[in-house]
N, C-alpha and C positions, 0 to 999 in steps of 0.2 A: 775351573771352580764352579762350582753347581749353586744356585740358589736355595734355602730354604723351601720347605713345599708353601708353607704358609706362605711367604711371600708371594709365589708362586700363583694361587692360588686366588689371595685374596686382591691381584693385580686384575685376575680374570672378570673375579666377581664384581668389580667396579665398573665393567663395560656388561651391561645388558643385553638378550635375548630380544631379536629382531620383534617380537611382539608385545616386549614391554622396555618401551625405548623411555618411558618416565623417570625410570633409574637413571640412565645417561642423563638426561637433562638436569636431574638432581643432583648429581653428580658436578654437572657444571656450574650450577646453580651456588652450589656450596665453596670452591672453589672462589667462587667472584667473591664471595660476601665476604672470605677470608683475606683474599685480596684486596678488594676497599678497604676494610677495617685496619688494615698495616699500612697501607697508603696514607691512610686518615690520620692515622697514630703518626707516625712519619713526618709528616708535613706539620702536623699541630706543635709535635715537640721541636720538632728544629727552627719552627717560628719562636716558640716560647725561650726556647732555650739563647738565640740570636737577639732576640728582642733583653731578652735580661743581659749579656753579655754588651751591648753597647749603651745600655745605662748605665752599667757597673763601670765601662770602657771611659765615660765621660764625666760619670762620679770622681772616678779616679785622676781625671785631665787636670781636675780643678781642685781638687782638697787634696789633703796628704793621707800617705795610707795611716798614719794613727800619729796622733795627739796628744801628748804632754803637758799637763798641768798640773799647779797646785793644789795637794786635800785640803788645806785649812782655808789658805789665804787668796784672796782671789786672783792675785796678779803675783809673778813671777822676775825676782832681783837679779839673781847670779845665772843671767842663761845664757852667754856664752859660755860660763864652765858647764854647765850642765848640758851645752848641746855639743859641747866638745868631748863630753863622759860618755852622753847617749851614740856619738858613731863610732867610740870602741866597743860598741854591743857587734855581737856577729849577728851580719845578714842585714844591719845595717849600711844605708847604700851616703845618706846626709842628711843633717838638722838644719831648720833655720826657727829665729823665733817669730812672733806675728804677735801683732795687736788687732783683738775681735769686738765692737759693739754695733751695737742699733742706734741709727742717726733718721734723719732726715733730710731729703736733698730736695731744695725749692728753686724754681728757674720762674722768667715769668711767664710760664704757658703752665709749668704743671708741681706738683708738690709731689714725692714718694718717699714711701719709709723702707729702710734699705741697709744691709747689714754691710757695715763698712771695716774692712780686714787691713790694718797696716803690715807694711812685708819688706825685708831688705829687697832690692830689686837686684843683685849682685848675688843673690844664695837661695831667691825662691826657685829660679829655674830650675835649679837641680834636684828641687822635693816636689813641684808639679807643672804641669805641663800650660800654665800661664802664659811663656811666652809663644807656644807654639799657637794658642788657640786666638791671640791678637791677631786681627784683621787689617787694622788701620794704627798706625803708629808704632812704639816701638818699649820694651818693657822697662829698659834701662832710662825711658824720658822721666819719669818719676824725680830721679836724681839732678835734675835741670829746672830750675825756676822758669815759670814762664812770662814774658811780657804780655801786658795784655790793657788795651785803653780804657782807665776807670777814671770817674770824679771823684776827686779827695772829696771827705765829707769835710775838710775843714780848708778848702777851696770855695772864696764867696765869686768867683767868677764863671766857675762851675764848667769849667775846659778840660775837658780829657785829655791824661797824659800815660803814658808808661808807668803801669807797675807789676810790679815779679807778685806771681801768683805761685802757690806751690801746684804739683801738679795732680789728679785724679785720674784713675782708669773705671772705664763704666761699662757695661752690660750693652752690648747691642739691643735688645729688648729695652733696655732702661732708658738708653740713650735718645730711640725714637718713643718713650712715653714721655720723655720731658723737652723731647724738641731739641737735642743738643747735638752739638759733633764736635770734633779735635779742633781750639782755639777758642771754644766757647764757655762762657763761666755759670758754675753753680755753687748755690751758696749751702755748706753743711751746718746742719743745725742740731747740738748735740743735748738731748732734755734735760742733762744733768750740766748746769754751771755756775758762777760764785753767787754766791750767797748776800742777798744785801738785806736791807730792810722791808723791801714788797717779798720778801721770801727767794728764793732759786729763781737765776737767771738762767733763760737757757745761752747756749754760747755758739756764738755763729762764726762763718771763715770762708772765706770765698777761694775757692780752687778752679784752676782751668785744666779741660778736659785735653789727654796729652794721648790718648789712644783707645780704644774699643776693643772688646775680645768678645769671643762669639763659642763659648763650650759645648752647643747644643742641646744643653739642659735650658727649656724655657725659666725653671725657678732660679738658676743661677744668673742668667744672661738679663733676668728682668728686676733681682732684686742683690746685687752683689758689685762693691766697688771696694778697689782698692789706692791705697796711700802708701807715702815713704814712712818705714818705721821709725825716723827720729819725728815726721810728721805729727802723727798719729801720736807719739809719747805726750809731745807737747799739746796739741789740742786737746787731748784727754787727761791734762795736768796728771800723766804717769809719772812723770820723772825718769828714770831710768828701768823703770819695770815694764813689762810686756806678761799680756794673756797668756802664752804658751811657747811652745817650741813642739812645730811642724815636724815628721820624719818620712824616710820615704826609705822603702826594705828592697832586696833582692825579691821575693816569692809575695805576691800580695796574700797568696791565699794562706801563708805563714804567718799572716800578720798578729791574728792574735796571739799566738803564741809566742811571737817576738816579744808583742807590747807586755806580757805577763814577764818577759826577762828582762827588761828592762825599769820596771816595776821594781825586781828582786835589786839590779843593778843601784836606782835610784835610792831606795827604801821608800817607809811606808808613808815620807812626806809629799810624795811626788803619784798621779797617777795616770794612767795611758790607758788610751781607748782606739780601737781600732775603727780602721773605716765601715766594716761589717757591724760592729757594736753599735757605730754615729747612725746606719742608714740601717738597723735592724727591721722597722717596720714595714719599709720601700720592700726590700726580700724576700723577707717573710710573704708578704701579699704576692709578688711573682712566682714565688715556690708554690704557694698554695694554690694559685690560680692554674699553674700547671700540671700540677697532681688532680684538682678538678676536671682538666682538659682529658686527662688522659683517662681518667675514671669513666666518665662520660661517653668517650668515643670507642671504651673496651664493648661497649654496650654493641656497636655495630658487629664486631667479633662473634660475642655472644648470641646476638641473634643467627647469623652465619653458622652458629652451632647448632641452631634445632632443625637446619636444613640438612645436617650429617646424620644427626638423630635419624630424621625422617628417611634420608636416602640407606640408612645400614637397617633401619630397621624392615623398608622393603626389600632390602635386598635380600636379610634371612626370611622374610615370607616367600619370595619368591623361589630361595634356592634351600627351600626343607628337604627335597628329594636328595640333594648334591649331599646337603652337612649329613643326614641319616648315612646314606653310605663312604663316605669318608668316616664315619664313628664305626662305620661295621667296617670298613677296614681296617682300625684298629686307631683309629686318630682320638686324643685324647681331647677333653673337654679344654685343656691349659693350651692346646693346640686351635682347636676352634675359635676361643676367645682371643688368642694372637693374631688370628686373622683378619676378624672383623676392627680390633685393635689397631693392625696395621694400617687397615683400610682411610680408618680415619686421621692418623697418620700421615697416610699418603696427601689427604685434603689440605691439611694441615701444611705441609710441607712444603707443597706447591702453591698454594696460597699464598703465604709467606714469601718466598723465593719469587715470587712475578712482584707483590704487595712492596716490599723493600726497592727493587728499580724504581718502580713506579711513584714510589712516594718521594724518590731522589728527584725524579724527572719533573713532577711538580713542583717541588722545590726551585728547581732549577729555569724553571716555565716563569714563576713568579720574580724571582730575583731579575729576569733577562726582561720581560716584558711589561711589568708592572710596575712605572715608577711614577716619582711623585714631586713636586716644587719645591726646592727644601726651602724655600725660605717661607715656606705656609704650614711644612709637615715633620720641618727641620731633618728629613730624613729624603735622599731619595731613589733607595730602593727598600724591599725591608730587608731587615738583616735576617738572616739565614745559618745556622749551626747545628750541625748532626750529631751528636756526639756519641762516641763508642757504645757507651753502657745504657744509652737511649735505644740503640738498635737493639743490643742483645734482651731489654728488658720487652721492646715490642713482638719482637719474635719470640723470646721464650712464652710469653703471656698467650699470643695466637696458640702457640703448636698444644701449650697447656691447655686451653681451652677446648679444642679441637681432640684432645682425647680423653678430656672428661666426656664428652658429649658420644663415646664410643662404649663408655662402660655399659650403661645399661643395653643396649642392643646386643652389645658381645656375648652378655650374660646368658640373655634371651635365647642367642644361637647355641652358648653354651650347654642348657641345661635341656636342647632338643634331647627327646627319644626317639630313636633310629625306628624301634616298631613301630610306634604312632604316626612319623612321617612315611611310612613306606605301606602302610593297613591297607588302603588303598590303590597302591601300583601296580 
């Protein structure tokens, strides 16, 4: 099987006449800059895209993929029927319900304000990953009163004895801003309670701390605790209502589309938000910041292009004798412009094709040797992910580039006249 002439042809004209060796150079020249530029792209997206992927990893550790609440009324009567309705939805994997507000937790070194989630302890494992991310203690202690030596306030002798605390689960972050650890007590302080004559009491409750869990989200770990849900009912005089009912799907990336069936399922007094909805903002800024990355570093590509410009367009000055007589051979203008076409092409191709290892190999340089304290970076290596249509968009984008930068010289060669380069021979 024979090669094209073009092909042919325009392989030759890419290696230069021992007395204009600048083409070669440019040649390589172009070549590198194509190569960085994929390497750049490379490395940037699979940080970007690694880096989103184990916040969405650890978002998801700790919240459920979507949320069920009431439209009218704030809190929520019949949720075991309703969370026993929502896991006959398909692609439903289990419900549990939860109680959500804003409290305050004061110890005596420190004060924070801190969103406190009541959860059955027996049905949150199966909607998030709570128990996995406990460190010290255990998730099912919740359901265990704890002893713990306090002074009765209506003891006039004022001798600590034994009393049952219920129990709390706190944020490793939380836990070292208020000085506490498993056995130690804080008091919950909730701004809404009875009503006397000086106006709204707030209402306080002393809990002993029964485990730590560590999700590596600093915003979770520093301002998030949890209770047993008949806890929770009672100190926020719910009575038998809860905030919501938790869900956790087969496909997270399904997820809205579930929560819109289950929406249909409930009717229009019930509604569901996914975890992509709750953390829309968070996303949004990673996707942009990424599509900024990638805009940015096409720049290096780009510039990599006026050195193809530059190298095709010496080459048809230097080889006007060769194009004239290949046209007086009978080679056609669509033919000459595939040449120079290929050419860049060729740059293009080979750039790319070295750019792609290279960008893995960095990748791969970084993940092995670059790492970090997690308990300063919460991280310690960075996370790393390639993903298919990241490759294909950085190399289509190169090779694209790399032959817009051939037109105008093609042209150039194209529209030679064979008499005018040869007037002189």
């Amino acid at each position: 099987m024979t090669l094209p002439f073009e092909i042919f042809v325009g392989l030759r004209y890419l290696r230069a006449k021992r007395r204009n060796r600048t083409i070669s150079l440019n040649t390589f020249v172009s070549i590198a800059g194509i190569t960085l530029g994929v390497a750049a792209l490379i490395g940037t997206v699979g940080i970007m895209t690694g880096f989103r992927e184990d916040i969405q990893s650890k978002i998801l550790g700790t919240t459920a993929h979507i949320i069920v609440q009431e439209r009218i009324k704030e809190n929520m009567t019949d949720y075991d029927r309703l969370a026993d309705k929502v896991q006959t939805v398909p692609d439903v994997v289990a419900a549990t319900p939860f109680v959500l507000r804003q409290v305050l937790l004061t110890t005596p070194s420190g004060v924070q304000g801190i969103v406190l989630r009541g959860i059955d302890p027996k049905r949150e494992a199966n909607v998030t990953e709570l128990a996995k991310n406990i460190t010290a203690g255990q998730l099912v202690d919740l359901l265990t009163p704890i002893k713990v030596m306090q002074v009765p306030a209506d003891d006039p002798k004022g001798e600590p004895r034994p009393v049952e605390k219920p129990g709390i689960i706190l944020g490793k972050e939380l836990a070292l801003r208020l000085g506490v650890f498993i056995g130690d007590t804080v008091n919950v302080v909730s701004p809404v309670g009875p009503i006397s004559a000086m106006g709204m009491v707030p209402k306080i409750r002393t809990f002993a701390v029964v485990a730590l869990f560590h999700s590596g989200m600093y915003e979770y770990d520093s301002s998030l605790a949890y209770i047993e849900l008949g806890e929770a009912q009672k100190f926020f005089n719910m009575a038998t209502s809860v905030s919501g009912v938790e869900v956790k799907v087969t496909d997270v990336f399904r997820a809205a589309d579930i929560a819109r069936t289950i929406e249909q399922e409930l009717g229009f007094s019930h509604g569901a938000r996914d975890w992509m909805q709750m953390n829309r903002n968070l996303f949004s800024a990673l996707k942009l910041e990424k599509t900024m990355m990638f805009l940015l570093l096409v720049l290096i590509t780009i510039v990599a292009s006026f050195n193809i410009v530059s190298t095709l367009t010496m080459i048809v000055t230097e080889k006007q004798k060769e194009i004239a007589i290949l046209k007086a051979m009978g080679a056609t203008k669509q033919s000459i412009r595939r040449i120079f076409m290929l050419n860049g092409l060729i740059i293009g191709f080979t750039g790319t094709g070295i750019g792609i290892p290279l960008g893995y190999a960095f990748l791969w340089l970084i993940q092995t040797f670059w790492t970090f304290d997690p308990s300063v970076y919460y991280i310690s290596t960075i996370p790393v992910h390639v993903l298919a249509e990241d490759v294909l968009l950085v190399a289509g984008s190169a090779i694209l580039i790399s032959f817009v930068a051939t037109v105008h010289p093609a042209n150039q060669a194209a529209k030679l006249e064979p008499v005018a380069a040869l007037r002189y021979e």
